[in-house]
C-alpha positions in Angstrom: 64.8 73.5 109.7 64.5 77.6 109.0 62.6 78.5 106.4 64.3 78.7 103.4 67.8 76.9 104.5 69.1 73.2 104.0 68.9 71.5 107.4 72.5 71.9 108.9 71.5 69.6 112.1 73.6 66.9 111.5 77.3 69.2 111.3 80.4 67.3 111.4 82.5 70.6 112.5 81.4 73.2 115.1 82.3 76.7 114.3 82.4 78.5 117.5 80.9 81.9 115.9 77.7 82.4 117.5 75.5 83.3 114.5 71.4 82.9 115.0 69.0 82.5 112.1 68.0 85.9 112.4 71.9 87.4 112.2 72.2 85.6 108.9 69.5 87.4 107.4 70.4 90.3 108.3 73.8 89.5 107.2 72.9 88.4 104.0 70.6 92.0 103.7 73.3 94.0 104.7 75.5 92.7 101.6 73.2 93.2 98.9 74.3 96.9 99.4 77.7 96.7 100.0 80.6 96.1 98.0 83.3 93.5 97.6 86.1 93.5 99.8 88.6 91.7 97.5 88.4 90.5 93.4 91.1 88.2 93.9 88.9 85.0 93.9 87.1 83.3 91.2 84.0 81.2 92.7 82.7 84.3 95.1 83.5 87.9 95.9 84.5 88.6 99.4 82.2 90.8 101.6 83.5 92.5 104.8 80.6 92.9 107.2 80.8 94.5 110.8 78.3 92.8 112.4 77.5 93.5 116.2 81.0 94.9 116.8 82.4 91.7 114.8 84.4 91.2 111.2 83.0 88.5 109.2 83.5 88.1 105.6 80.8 86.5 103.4 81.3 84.7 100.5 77.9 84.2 98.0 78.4 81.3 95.2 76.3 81.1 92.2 72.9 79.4 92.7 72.3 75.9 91.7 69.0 73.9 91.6 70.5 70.7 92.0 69.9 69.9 95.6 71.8 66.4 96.2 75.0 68.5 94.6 74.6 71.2 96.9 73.8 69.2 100.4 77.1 67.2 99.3 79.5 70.2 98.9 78.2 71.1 102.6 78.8 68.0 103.9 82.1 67.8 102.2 83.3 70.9 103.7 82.5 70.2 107.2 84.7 67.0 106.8 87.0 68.8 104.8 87.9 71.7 107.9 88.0 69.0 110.1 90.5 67.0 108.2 92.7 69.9 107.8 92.2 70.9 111.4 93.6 67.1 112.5 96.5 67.9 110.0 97.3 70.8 112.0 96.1 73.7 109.0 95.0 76.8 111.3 91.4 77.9 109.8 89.6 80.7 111.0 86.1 80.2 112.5 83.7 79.4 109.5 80.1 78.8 108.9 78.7 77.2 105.2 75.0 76.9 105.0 72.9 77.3 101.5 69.5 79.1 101.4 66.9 78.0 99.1 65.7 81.4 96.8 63.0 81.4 93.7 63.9 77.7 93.1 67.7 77.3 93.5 69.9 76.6 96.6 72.7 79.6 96.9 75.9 78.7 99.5 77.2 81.0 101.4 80.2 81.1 103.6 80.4 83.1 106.7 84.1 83.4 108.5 86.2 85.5 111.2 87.3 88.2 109.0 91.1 89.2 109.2 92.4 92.8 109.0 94.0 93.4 105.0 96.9 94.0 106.6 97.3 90.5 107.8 96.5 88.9 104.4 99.9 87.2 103.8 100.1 88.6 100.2 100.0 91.8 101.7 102.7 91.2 103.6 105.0 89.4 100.9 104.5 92.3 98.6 105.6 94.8 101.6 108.0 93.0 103.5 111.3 93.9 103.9 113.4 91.6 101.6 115.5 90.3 104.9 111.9 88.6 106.0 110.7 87.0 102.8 113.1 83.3 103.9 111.0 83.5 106.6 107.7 84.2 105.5 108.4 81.7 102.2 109.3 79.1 105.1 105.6 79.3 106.8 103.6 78.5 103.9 106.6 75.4 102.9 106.2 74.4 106.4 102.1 74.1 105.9 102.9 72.1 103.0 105.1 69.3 104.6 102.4 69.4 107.5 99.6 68.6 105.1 102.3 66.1 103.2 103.3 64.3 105.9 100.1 64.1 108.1 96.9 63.5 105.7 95.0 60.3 106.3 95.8 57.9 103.8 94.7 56.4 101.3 91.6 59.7 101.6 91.8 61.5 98.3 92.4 65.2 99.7 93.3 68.4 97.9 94.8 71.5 99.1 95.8 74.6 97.6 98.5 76.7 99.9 98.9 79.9 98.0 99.6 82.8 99.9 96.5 85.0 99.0 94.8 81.5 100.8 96.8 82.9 104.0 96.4 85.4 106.4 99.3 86.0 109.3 97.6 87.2 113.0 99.6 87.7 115.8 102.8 85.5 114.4 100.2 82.6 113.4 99.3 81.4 110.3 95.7 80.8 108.8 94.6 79.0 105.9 90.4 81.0 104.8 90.0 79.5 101.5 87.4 76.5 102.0 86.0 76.7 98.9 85.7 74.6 97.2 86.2 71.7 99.7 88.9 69.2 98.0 88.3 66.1 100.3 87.5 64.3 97.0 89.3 63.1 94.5 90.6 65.2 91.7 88.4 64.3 89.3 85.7 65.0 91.2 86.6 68.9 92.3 87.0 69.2 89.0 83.6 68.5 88.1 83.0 70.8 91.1 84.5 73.2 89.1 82.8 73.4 86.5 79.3 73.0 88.0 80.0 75.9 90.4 81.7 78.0 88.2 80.0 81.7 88.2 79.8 81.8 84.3 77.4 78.9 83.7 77.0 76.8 80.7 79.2 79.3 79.0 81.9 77.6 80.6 80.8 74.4 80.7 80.8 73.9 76.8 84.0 75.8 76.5 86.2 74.1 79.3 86.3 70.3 79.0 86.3 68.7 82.4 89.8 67.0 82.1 91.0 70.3 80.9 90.3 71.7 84.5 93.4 69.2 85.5 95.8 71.7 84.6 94.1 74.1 87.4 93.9 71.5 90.2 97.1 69.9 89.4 98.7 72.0 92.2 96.2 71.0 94.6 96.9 67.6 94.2 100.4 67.2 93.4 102.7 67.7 95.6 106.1 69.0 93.9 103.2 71.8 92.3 102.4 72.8 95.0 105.9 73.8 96.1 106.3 75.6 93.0 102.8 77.4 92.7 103.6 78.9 96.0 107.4 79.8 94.7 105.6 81.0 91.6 103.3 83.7 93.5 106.2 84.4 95.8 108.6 85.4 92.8 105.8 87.2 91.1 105.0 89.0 93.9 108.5 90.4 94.3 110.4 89.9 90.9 113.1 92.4 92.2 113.9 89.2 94.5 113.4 86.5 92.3 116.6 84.9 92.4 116.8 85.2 96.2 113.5 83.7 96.3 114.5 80.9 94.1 117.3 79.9 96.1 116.1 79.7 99.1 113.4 77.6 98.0 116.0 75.1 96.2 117.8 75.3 99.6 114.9 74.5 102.0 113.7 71.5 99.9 117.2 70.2 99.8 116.9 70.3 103.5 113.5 69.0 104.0 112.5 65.4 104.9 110.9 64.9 101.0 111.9 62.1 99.1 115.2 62.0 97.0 113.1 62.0 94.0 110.8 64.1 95.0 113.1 66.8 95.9 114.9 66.2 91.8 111.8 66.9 90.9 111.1 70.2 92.7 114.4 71.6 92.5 114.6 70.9 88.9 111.4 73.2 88.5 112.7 75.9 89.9 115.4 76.3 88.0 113.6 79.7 86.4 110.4 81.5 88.1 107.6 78.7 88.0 104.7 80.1 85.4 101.3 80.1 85.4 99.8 77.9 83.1 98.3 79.3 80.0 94.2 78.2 81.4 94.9 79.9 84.8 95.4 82.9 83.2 92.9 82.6 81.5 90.7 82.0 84.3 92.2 84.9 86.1 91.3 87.6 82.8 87.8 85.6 82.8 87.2 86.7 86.4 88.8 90.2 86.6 91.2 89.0 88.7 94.3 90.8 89.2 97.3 88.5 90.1 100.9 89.8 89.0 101.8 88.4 85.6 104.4 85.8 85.1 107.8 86.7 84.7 109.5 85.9 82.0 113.6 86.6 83.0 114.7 87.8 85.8 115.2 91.1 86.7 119.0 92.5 85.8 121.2 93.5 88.1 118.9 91.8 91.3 119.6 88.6 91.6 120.1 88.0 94.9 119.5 91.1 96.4 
């Protein structure tokens, strides 16, 4: 065991990047005086580091004393990356480990770090609008992968947004480990709330079950065809229409259930909306996601 880290021994998933106990250090030095390379998220801030000739982005969760907590969330995201890896989910090369500091365990993430402009949401927002069917259909396509292929009856949760997605070389990657969802959703919600960055502050004001209309879209599936829709229209209202019905058109077409695909279709009838605590969440956190849209734009539709 290195001083001052859980004993990761016993992993489940082998990354294959080649960090040493004395790179992480360094690593985790070399952040303290950096800055964040994205405010997009709400458990961590993103850190680019070039390390020996090599991108890796660090993500830094808020310390927690509770040890049996902590050495759980490891071990449930080492199953959790393999699970999704068996599902056929692409995830870059990613390390979790937690380091012991004045009394409390912190986790940190290290992970093959991907250029900004192959962040999917980059790309939806500058895309040409002949591409956006086909970028729209990548993500789908991720979802009926993870539909039709999880182990059953595992509880398992997964959250395919885009700004979860980078695009390399024509292939698509799923970064956003954190936190892992091979648990049921009552349990990442609790998750939630213990690893949220604002402490007891948010504790007493968010009730646990609360949290549900959060993680609803990791769980269920016709929400999580329309939280991607969602992002994909409020990325590019201007195409909004065109966005909604090609969405309508490719669950039409897909192998979903009958009722299933009622219910989908019949929620994208108008741009799906954030709900009212995920904005909230989003102002809480600085985080500066495109705003829901409310009609769509004259004159467009279609275009």
């Amino acid at each position: 065991m290195r001083v001052g880290f859980i004993d990761r021994s016993l992993l489940i998933y082998t990354s294959m990047l080649a960090i040493s106990p004395g790179d992480t250090e360094i690593i985790l030095s070399e952040a303290d005086s950096g800055s964040a390379d994205s405010n997009l998220g709400f458990f961590s801030r993103p850190y680019r580091i070039n390390y020996k000739g090599k991108e890796l982005m660090l993500k830094r969760y808020s310390p927690i004393s509770n040890y049996a907590i902590v050495s759980s969330i490891l071990e449930n995201h080492d199953r959790y990356i393999s699970a999704l890896g068996r599902i056929g989910i692409r995830i870059p090369d990613t390390i979790i480990e937690a380091k012991k500091t004045k009394g409390k365990y912190q986790i940190f993430i290290l992970q093959e770090a991907f250029s900004k402009a192959d962040m999917f949401r980059t790309k939806f927002e500058t895309s040409d609008a002949r591409d956006l069917p086909d970028l729209c259909r990548l993500i789908y396509d991720d979802v009926v992968k993870f539909i039709s292929n999880k182990e059953r009856p595992v509880e398992m949760g997964f959250h395919p947004t885009l700004r979860n997605y980078a695009l390399q070389n024509g292939s698509l990657f799923f970064f956003d480990t954190f936190p892992p969802m091979l648990m049921s959703q009552a349990e990442l919600n609790r998750i939630v709330v213990r690893m949220s960055p604002y402490g007891s502050f948010f504790r007493h004001l968010i009730p646990v079950s609360r949290i549900n209309m959060v993680t609803n879209e990791y769980y269920n599936t016709e929400k999580m065809f329309t939280g991607i829709t969602g992002s994909c229209c409020r990325l590019r209202p201007e195409q909004a229409d065109a966005i909604l019905k090609f969405s309508i058109g490719y669950i039409n077409n897909s192998d979903c259930p009958g009722s299933m695909k009622e219910k989908i279709t019949g929620m994208l009838a108008s741009p799906p909306q954030l709900p009212g605590l995920w904005t909230f969440f989003r102002k809480l956190s600085g985080n500066t996601g495109k705003p829901n849209i409310r009609n769509l734009p004259k004159g467009n539709a279609g275009a």
